[in-house]
C-alpha positions as CSV (number, residue, x, y, z in Angstrom):
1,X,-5.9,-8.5,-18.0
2,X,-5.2,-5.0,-16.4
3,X,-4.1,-5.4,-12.9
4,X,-4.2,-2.2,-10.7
5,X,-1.6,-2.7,-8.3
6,X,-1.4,-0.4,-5.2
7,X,0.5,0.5,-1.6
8,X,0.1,2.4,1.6
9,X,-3.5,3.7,1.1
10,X,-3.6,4.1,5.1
11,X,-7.3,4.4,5.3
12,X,-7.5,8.0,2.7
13,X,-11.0,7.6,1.4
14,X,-10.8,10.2,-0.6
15,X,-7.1,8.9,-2.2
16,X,-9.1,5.9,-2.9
17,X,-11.7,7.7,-5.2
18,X,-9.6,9.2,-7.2
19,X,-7.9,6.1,-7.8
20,X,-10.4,4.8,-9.2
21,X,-11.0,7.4,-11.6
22,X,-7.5,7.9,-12.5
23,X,-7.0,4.5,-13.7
24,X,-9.9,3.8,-15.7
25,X,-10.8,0.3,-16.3
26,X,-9.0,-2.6,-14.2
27,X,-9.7,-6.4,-14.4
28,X,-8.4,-6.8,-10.9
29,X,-7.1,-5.0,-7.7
30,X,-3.6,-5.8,-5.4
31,X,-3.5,-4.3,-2.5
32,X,0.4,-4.5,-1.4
33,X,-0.4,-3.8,2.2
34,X,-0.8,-0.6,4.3
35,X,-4.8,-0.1,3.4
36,X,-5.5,0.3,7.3
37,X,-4.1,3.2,9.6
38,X,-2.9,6.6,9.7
39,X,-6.1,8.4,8.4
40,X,-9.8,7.5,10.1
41,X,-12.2,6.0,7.3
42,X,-10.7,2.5,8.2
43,X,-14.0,0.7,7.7
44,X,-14.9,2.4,4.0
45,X,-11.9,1.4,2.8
46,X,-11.9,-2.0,3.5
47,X,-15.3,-2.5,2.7
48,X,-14.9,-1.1,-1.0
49,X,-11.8,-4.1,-1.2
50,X,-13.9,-6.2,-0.2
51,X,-16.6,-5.8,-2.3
52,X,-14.1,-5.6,-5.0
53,X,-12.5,-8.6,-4.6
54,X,-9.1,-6.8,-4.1
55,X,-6.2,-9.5,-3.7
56,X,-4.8,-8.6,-0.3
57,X,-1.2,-9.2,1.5
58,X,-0.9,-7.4,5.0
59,X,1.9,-4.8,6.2
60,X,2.7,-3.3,9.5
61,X,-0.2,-1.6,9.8
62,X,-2.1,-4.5,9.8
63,X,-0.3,-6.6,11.8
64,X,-0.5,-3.9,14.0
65,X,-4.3,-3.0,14.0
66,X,-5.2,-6.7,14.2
67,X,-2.6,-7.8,16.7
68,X,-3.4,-4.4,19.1
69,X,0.4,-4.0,19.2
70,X,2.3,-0.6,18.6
71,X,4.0,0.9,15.3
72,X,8.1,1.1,16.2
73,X,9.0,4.6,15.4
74,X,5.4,6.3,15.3
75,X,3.3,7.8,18.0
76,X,1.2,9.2,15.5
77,X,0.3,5.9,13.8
78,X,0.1,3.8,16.7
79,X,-2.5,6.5,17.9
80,X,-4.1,5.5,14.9
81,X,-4.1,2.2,15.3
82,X,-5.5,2.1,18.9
83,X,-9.0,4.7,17.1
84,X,-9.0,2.3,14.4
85,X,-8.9,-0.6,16.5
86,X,-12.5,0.6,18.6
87,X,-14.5,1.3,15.4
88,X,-13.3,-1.4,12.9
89,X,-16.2,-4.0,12.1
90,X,-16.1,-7.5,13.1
91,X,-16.0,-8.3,8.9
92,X,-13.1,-6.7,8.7
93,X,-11.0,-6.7,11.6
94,X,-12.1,-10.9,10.5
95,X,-10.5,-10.1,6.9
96,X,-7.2,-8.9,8.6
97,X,-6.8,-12.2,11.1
98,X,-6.6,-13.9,7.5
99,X,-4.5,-12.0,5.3
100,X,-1.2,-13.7,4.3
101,X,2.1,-11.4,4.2
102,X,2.7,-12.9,0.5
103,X,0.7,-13.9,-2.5
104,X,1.8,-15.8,-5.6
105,X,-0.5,-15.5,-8.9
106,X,-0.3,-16.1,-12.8
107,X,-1.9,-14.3,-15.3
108,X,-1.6,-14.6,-19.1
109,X,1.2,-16.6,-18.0
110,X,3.4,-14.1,-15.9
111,X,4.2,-15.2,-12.4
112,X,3.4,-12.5,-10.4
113,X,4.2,-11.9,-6.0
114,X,2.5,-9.6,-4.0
115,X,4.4,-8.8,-0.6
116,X,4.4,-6.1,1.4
117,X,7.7,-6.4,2.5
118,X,10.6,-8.0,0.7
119,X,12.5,-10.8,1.7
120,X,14.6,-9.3,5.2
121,X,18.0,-10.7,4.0
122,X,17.7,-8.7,0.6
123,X,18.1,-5.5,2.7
124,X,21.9,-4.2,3.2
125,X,22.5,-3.5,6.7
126,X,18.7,-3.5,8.1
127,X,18.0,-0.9,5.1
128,X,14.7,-0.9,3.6
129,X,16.3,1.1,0.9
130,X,19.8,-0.2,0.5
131,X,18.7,-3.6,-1.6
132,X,21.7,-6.9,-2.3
133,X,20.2,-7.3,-6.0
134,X,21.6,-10.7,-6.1
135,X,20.1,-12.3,-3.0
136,X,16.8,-10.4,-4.1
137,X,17.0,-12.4,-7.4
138,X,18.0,-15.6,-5.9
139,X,14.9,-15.5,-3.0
140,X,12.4,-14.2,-6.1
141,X,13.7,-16.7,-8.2
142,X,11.1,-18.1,-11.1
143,X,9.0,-14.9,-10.6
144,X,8.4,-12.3,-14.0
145,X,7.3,-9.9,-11.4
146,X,7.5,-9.3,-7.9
147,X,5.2,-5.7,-6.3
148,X,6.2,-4.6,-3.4
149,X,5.4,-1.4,-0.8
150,X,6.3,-0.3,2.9
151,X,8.8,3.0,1.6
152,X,6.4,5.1,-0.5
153,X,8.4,5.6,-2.9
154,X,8.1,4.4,-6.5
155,X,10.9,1.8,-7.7
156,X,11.8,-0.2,-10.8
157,X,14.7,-2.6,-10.2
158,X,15.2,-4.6,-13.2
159,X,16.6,-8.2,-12.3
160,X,18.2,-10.6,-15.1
161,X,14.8,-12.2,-14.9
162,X,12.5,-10.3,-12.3
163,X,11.4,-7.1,-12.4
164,X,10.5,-5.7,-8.8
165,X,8.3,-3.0,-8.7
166,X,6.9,-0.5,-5.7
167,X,4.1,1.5,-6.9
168,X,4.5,4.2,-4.2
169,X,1.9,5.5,-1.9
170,X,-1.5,5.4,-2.6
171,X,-2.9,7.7,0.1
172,X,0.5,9.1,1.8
173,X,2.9,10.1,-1.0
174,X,6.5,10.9,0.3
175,X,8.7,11.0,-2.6
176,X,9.6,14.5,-4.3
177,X,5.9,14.8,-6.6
178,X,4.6,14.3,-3.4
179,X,1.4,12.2,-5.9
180,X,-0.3,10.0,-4.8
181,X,0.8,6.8,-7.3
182,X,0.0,2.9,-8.4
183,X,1.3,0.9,-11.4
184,X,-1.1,-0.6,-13.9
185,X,0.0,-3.8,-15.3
186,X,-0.9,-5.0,-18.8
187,X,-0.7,-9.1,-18.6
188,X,-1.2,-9.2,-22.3
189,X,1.0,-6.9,-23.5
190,X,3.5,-7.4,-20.7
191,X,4.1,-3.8,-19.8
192,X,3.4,-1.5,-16.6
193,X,2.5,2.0,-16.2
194,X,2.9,4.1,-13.2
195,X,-0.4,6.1,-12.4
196,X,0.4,9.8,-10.8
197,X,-3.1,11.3,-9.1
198,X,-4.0,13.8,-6.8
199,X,-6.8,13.9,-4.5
200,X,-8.9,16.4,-2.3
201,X,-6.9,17.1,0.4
202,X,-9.4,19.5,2.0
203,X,-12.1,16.8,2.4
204,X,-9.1,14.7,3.9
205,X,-8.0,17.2,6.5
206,X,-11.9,17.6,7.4
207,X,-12.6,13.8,8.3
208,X,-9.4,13.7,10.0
209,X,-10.5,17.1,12.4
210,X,-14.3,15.6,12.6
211,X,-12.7,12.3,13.7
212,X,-10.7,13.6,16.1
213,X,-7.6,12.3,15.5
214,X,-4.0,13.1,16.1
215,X,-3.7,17.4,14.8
216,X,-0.4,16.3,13.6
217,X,-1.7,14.5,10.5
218,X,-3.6,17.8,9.6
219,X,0.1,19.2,9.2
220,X,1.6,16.4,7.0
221,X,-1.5,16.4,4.8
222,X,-1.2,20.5,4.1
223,X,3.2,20.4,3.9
224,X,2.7,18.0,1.3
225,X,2.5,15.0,3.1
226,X,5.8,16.0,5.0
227,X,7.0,14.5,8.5
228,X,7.1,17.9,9.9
């Protein structure tokens, strides 16, 4: 089976199409989170993972857009939140009261998580970058893989047993390609691949100015997806 295994999407319709055509064929999608704010075609996105079937854990963003509470750190996502939040459909905002914050599947007999985040007491002094690779192991334990998102950036730790994997960002790339990114994973042959693609940016920064939404994210989309 070829699983396409994404992160952070934030609602960039046209990230999401050239996805698709970057990685050809897959058996089944993984959302890691993150599909919902930040960029305004909230309702396209999730209705292509829905019809889909993507297999769906929920991040901040999410918890956020569902819950109606704010983003800690980001006036410019929690603006988008609060547009997203009038416009969402009653499916889908019904899709995101449901999503679980961790999923466990085999295939060709790999055990494979999903999460968003990983386990809190993996993270060295509140860090979501500094990682204790021995409590990671320990709470993943029994696990051949374990896909995770929330930094945007692309990671391969390599456990005795577990390898943990973030695909990056599929819609709001931060690391120094500044690609959008996604891992494919080959169940049969038991390898991964990471995915780089790029996307039309233009037809981004136009649904974002048509939408009305903050000017700010016009900004990061033409500095290369920089927090300027």
């Amino acid at each position: 089976m070829i699983i396409g295994i994404y992160a952070d999407l934030h609602a960039n319709l046209p990230a999401l199409d050239a996805m698709q055509l970057a990685a050809g064929h897959v058996d089944q999608w993984v959302a890691l989170g993150d599909s919902v704010g930040l960029y305004p075609e909230v309702n396209e996105v999730l209705d292509w993972q829905r019809q889909h079937s993507v297999m769906y854990v929920r991040g901040d963003h999410e918890e956020a857009l569902f819950g109606g509470s704010e983003l800690a750190g980001s006036f410019t996502g929690t603006e988008s939140i609060k547009k997203q939040s009038q416009i969402i459909s009653a499916e889908n905002l019904n899709i995101l009261s449901g999503l679980p914050s961790v999923c466990d599947f085999e295939s060709d007999g790999l055990r494979i998580c999903a999460t968003h985040f990983l386990s809190p007491e993996s993270h060295i002094a509140g860090s979501k970058y500094a990682i204790d690779m021995l409590l990671l192991e320990k709470k993943y334990e029994g696990y051949d893989f374990v896909f995770f998102g929330h930094t945007h950036l692309q990671t391969v730790l390599y456990g005795r047993n577990t390898i943990f994997i973030n695909p990056g960002s599929a819609g709001f790339p931060v690391d120094v390609e500044r690609r959008c990114s996604i891992v494919l994973l080959d169940t049969v042959r038991r390898c991964f691949d990471f995915i780089r693609f790029d996307y039309d940016t233009d037809r981004l920064i136009r649904t974002v100015e048509v939408s009305g939404y903050n000017h700010k994210l016009v900004s990061y989309i033409r500095n290369g997806h920089r927090w300027i």
